[in-house]
C-alpha positions as CSV (number, residue, x, y, z in Angstrom):
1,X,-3.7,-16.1,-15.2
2,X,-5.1,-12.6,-14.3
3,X,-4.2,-9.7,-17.7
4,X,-2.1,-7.1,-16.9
5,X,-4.1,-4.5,-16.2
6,X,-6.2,-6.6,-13.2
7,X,-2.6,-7.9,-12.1
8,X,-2.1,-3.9,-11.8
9,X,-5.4,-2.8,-10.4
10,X,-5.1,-5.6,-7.6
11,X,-2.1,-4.5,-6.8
12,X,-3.1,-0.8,-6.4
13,X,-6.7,-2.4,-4.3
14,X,-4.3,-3.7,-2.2
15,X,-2.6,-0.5,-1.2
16,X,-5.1,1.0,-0.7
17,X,-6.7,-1.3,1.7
18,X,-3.4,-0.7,3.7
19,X,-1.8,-3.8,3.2
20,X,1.5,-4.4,2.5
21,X,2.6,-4.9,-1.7
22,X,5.6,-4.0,-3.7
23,X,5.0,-1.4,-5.9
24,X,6.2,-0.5,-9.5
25,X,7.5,3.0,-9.4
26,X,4.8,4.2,-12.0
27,X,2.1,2.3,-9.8
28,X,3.3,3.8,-6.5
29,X,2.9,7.4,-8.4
30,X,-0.7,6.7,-9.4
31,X,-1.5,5.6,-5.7
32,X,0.3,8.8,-4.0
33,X,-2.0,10.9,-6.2
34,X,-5.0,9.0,-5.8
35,X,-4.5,9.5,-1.6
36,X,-3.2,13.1,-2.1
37,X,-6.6,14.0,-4.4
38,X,-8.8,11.9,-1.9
39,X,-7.4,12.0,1.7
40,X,-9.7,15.6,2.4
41,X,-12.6,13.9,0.9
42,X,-15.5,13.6,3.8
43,X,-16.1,9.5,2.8
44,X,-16.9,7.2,5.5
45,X,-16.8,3.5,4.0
46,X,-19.5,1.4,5.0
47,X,-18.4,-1.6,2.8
48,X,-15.3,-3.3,1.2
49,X,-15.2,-5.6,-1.7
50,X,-18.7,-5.8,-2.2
51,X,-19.8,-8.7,-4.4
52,X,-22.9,-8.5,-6.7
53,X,-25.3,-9.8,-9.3
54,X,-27.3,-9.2,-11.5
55,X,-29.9,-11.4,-13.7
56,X,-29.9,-8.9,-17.1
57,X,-32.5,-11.3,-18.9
58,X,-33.6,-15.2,-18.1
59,X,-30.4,-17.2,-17.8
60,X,-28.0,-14.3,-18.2
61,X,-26.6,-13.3,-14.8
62,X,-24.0,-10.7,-14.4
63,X,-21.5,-11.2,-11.6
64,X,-18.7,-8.7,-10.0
65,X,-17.3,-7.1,-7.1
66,X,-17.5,-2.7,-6.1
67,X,-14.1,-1.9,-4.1
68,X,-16.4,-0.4,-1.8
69,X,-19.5,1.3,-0.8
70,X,-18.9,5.0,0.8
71,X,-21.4,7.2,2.6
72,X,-20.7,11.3,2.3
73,X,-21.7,14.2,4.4
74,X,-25.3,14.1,2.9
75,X,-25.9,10.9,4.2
76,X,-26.1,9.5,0.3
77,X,-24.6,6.0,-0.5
78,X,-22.5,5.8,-3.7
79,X,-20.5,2.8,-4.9
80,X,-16.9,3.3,-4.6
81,X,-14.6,2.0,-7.6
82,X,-11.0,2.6,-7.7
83,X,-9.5,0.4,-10.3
């Protein structure tokens, strides 16, 4: 069973992706501000849910996922993380 707080922030990934998902009404808040702060912001998204890892030292391997990989006016890449 996912904890509450990746129950939440899979919930608000979800939104944001565009698909559908009930929301709580403290939940849908934090998404209308994220997309009000955000929706002028010159990002083009070259990536979603991009999984990665990472050997740290022999036999320790770090594993997880970036909500996304955007691309700005400059041209520079940056990893995207919403949650």
């Amino acid at each position: 069973m996912k904890s509450d707080a990746l129950q939440t922030g899979s919930r608000i990934d979800t939104a944001l992706k565009g698909e559908p998902v009930d929301l709580p009404p403290l939940e849908r808040a934090l998404l209308d501000g994220y997309r009000a702060r955000w929706k002028t912001a010159p990002i083009k998204y070259i990536a979603q849910a991009v999984r990665f890892d990472v050997e740290v030292k022999p036999g320790l391997v770090i594993v997880g996922e970036f909500d996304a990989i955007g691309v700005d006016e400059n041209g520079d890449e940056f990893i995207v993380e919403r949650k």
